[in-house]
C-alpha positions as CSV (number, residue, x, y, z in Angstrom):
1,X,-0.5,-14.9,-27.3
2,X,2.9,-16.8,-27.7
3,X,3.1,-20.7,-28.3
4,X,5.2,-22.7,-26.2
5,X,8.5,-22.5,-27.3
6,X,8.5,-18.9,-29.0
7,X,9.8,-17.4,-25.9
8,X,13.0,-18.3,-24.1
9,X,13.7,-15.6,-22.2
10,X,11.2,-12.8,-20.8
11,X,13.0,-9.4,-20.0
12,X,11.2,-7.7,-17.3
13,X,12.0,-3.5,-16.0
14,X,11.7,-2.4,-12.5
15,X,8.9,0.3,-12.2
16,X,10.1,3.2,-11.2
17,X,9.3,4.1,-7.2
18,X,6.7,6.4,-7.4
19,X,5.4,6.3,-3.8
20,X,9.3,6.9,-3.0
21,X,9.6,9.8,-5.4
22,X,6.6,11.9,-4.6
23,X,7.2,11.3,-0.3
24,X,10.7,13.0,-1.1
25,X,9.4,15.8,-2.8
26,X,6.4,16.1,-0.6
27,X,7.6,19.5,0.9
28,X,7.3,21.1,-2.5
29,X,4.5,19.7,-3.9
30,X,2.3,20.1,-0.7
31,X,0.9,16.5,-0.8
32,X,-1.5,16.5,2.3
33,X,-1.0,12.2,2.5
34,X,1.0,9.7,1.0
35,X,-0.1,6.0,1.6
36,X,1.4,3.3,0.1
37,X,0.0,0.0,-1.2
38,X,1.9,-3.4,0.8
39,X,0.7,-6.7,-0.8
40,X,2.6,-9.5,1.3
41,X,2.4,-13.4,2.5
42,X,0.2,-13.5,5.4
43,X,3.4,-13.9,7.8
44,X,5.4,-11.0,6.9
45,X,2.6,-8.8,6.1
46,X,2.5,-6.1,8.6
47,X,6.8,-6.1,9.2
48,X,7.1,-5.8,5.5
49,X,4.6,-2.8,5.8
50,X,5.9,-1.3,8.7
51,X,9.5,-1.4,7.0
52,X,8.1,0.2,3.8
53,X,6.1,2.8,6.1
54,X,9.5,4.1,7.3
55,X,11.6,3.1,4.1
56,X,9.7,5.7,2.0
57,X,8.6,8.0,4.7
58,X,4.6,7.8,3.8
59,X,1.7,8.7,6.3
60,X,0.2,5.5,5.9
61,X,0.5,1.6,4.4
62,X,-2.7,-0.6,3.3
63,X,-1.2,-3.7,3.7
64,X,-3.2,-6.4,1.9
65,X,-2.5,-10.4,2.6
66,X,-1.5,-11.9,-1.5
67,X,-4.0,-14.4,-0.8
68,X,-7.0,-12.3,-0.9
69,X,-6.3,-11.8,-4.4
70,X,-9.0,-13.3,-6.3
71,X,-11.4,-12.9,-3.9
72,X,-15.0,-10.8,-3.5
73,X,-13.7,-10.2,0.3
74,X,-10.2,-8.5,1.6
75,X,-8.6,-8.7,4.9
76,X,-5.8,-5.6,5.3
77,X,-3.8,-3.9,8.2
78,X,-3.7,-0.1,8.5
79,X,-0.4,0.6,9.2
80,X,0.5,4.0,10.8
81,X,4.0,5.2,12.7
82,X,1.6,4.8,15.9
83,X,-0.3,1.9,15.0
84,X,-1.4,-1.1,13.3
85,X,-5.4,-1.4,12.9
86,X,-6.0,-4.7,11.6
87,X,-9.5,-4.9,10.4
88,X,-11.5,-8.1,9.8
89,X,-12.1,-9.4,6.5
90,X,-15.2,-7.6,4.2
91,X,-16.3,-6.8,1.1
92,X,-13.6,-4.7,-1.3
93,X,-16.4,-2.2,-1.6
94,X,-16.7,-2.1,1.9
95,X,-13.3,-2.0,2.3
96,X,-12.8,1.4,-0.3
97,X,-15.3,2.9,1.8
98,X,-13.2,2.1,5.1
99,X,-10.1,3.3,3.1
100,X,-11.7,6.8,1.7
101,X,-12.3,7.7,5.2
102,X,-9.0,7.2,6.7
103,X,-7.4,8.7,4.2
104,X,-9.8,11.6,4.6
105,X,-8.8,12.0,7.9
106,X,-4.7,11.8,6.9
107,X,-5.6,14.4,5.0
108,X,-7.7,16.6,7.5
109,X,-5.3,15.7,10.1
110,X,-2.0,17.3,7.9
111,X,-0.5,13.9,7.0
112,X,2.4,12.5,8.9
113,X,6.4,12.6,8.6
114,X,7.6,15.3,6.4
């Protein structure tokens, strides 16, 4: 823990883009899916998504409004290349049930752009 005043300046590193990395070497690595994580304002939540769905070239985007953060419930978009299925809020547990099986069936399906 710092006091106030032992810290002037903080120094923060991008991440590298992982999601980014392994789309572009999907070919080699046969990667059935790739789906990428949005968290976003309400109002730019599914354009921000959609722009990182074709950006890095993943089958699918959970895109997650910032102010569910916090919270026992979630309301998310699945966005697709094809589609945007924007489900109503629920439980998170729920919601990693929901999220297994679409993924599941990414993966069943062959995943999307390669």
């Amino acid at each position: 823990k710092l006091r106030r005043g032992e810290l002037d300046t903080l120094r923060l590193t991008p991440t590298p883009d992982l999601v980014g990395t392994f789309s572009k070497r999907r070919g080699v690595s046969q990667t059935p899916a790739i789906v990428g994580l949005a968290l976003e304002p309400g109002g730019e939540l599914e354009r921000r998504a959609a722009m990182t769905l074709h950006a890095k070239g993943v089958d699918m985007v959970v895109a997650t409004a910032l102010e569910t953060i916090g919270s026992g419930d979630i309301q998310a978009s699945l966005v697709r290349a094809d589609r945007v299925d924007r489900l109503s809020a629920m439980e998170k547990t729920t919601f990693a049930k929901v999220l297994n099986n679409e993924v599941a069936g990414l993966v069943r399906g062959g995943g999307g752009p390669r």
